[in-house]
C-alpha positions, 0 to 999 in steps of 0.5 A: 539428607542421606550423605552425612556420617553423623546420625546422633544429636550433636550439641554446641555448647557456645554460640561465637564464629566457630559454634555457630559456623558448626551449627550451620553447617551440620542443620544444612546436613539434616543434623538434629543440633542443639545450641547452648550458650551462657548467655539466653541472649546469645543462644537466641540469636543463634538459633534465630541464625539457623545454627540450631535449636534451643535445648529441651527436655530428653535431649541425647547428643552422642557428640558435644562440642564445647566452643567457649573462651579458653580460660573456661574450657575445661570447666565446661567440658567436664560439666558436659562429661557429666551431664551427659555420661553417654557422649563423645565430648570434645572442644575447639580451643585452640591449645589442647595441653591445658585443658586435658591437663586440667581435666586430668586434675579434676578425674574427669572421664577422659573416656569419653573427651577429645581434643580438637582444634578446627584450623579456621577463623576470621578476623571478626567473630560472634554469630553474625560473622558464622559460616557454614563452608567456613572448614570446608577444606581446612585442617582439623586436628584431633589431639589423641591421647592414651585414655581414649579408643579410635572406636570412640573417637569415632563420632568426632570423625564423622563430624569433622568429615560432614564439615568439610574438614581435613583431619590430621592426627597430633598429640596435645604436646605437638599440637601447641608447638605447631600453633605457636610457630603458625598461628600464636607467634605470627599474630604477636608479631602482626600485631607489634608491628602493626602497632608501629602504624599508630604514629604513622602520619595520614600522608604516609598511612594513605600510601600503605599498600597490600604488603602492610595489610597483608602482614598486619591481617590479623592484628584487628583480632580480640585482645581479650581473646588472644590474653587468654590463648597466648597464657595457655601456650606461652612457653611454646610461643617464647620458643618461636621468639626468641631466635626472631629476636636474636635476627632481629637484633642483627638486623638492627646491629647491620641497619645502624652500621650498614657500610661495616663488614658483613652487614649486607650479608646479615640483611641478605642472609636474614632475606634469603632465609625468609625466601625458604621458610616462605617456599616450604608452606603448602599451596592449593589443596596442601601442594607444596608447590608454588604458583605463578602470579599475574598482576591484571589491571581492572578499571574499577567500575560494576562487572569487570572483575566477572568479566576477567574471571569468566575469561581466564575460565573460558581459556582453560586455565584453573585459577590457584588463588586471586588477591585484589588491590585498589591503587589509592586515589585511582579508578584502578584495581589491580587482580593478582591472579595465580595459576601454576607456571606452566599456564602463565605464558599461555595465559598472559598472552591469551589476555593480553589478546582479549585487551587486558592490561598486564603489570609486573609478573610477581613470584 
């Protein structure tokens, strides 16, 4: 296909979610890319999956993308520097620090290596759970340091460009700070509280709404996985912990004297400033702006999720995003759909018109 930037070979050494996902997505470009894995087992599956062929004889990547555990990073990705003594090598673990210091220690030649770190995933990984759309539109940051030139960096351009990939620029030691606020806290405290669900009693479990499995997503992740991330960046994420710690003994101190002075305050100082922090992440394609919500009731039965679909497109409005909730021992599913406030009227009315069923606006 004549509109991908790779024209080299590009090996995948590691065949779970984010290796073989590259996979797919380079063959379906007409990439040459070659799948290795430590386990025979797993690079066969791989490339029964399409993510790319078995290595052979002459093989000549230009760019290598070492897609392993953290703990081995930098392990492999010196082994590949010196397999290969001509190609760009890089990893996708998900802290950057650790490795380039690691390889630092060993003389690897850094030349040659760039850090990179796709800001993408899913709750389930392994080949079987691999996607070729799955950065389409999703950051990818490249850790540049001083060892390396921007000409021979690039190679890994090109490639996270061909993925779809929005490219942003940090250092290792920003980098790792940035994970632990959005990615490496959030999934402690997911998993702490979803960890409280355990005692829950079934009763109180079948009345759990989008609110708990919305803060709770992520704590189905790999332990062993996240043992391995959380080491690598934990004095980054202690830093994100302790002041939550401190709001949370505050709170703690308000709910068990909830009528003593200032109590409220703490509790609605704590709210308001979760109202802020919330405001200032980006929506669709990075905007900072938010959206307005409609809650459309669906009877949950075959063809009316396209049908409602097919009619927000023929009044002209542009969905943002779409979230779905079933109503627990109910024929009825609730479709929030969001769209900027300046269509919200005229879409609410518009399928009120068409027989639709409106629930609460949410913001």
């Amino acid at each position: 296909m004549n509109d991908r930037r790779v024209t080299d070979q590009v090996r995948i050494v590691g065949s779970g979610l984010l290796g073989a996902s590259i996979g797919l997505a380079l063959r379906a470009k007409g990439v040459d890319v070659i799948v290795d894995d430590a386990s025979p087992a797993a690079r066969r599956l791989a490339v029964d999956y399409g993510a790319g062929r078995a290595p052979a004889e002459g093989d000549a990547p230009g760019v290598i993308v070492v897609a392993v555990p953290p703990d081995v990073t930098a392990e492999v990705v010196a082994a590949e520097l010196e397999r290969f003594p001509n190609a760009l090598v890089t990893d996708v673990a998900s802290v950057k620090l650790a490795p380039l210091a690691e390889l630092r220690e060993r003389g690897a030649d850094l030349s040659r290596y760039l850090g990179s770190h796709p800001m993408a995933g899913r709750e389930r990984g392994g080949t079987i759970s691999a996607r070729a759309d799955l950065f389409e539109g999703r950051p990818w940051i490249l850790a540049g340091h001083e060892a390396i030139s921007y000409g021979r960096a690039r190679p890994l351009e090109d490639l996270v460009l061909d993925l779809g990939a929005v490219l942003i620029e940090m250092d290792a030691v920003e980098h790792d700070r940035a994970v632990a606020l959005i990615s490496h806290a959030p999934q402690l405290v997911a998993s702490m509280l979803a960890a409280r669900l355990d005692a829950g009693s079934d009763p109180a479990l079948r009345l759990a709404g989008q609110g708990v499995r919305d803060t709770t997503r992520i704590a189905a992740s790999d332990p062993a996985l996240w043992v391995q991330i959380l080491g690598a960046n934990a004095a980054a994420v202690a830093e994100v912990l302790r002041p939550l710690r401190d709001d949370l003994d505050a709170v703690l101190a308000a709910l068990e004297s909830p009528e003593a002075s200032g109590s409220r305050r703490t509790i609605a100082e704590v709210m308001a400033a979760g109202n802020a922090g919330v405001a200032r992440l980006p929506g669709k394609h990075g905007q900072a702006k938010r959206f307005a919500t409609l809650v459309v009731k669906i009877d949950d039965k075959p063809g009316e999720l396209a049908r409602l679909l097919t009619e927000i497109g023929e009044e002209g409005v542009n969905m943002e995003d779409l979230r779905l909730e079933h109503s627990p021992g109910a024929q009825l599913g609730f479709a929030e759909i969001s769209v900027v406030p300046e269509a919200a009227h005229q879409l609410a009315a518009a399928l009120e018109k068409r027989g639709w069923a409106l629930g609460e606006d949410e913001r």
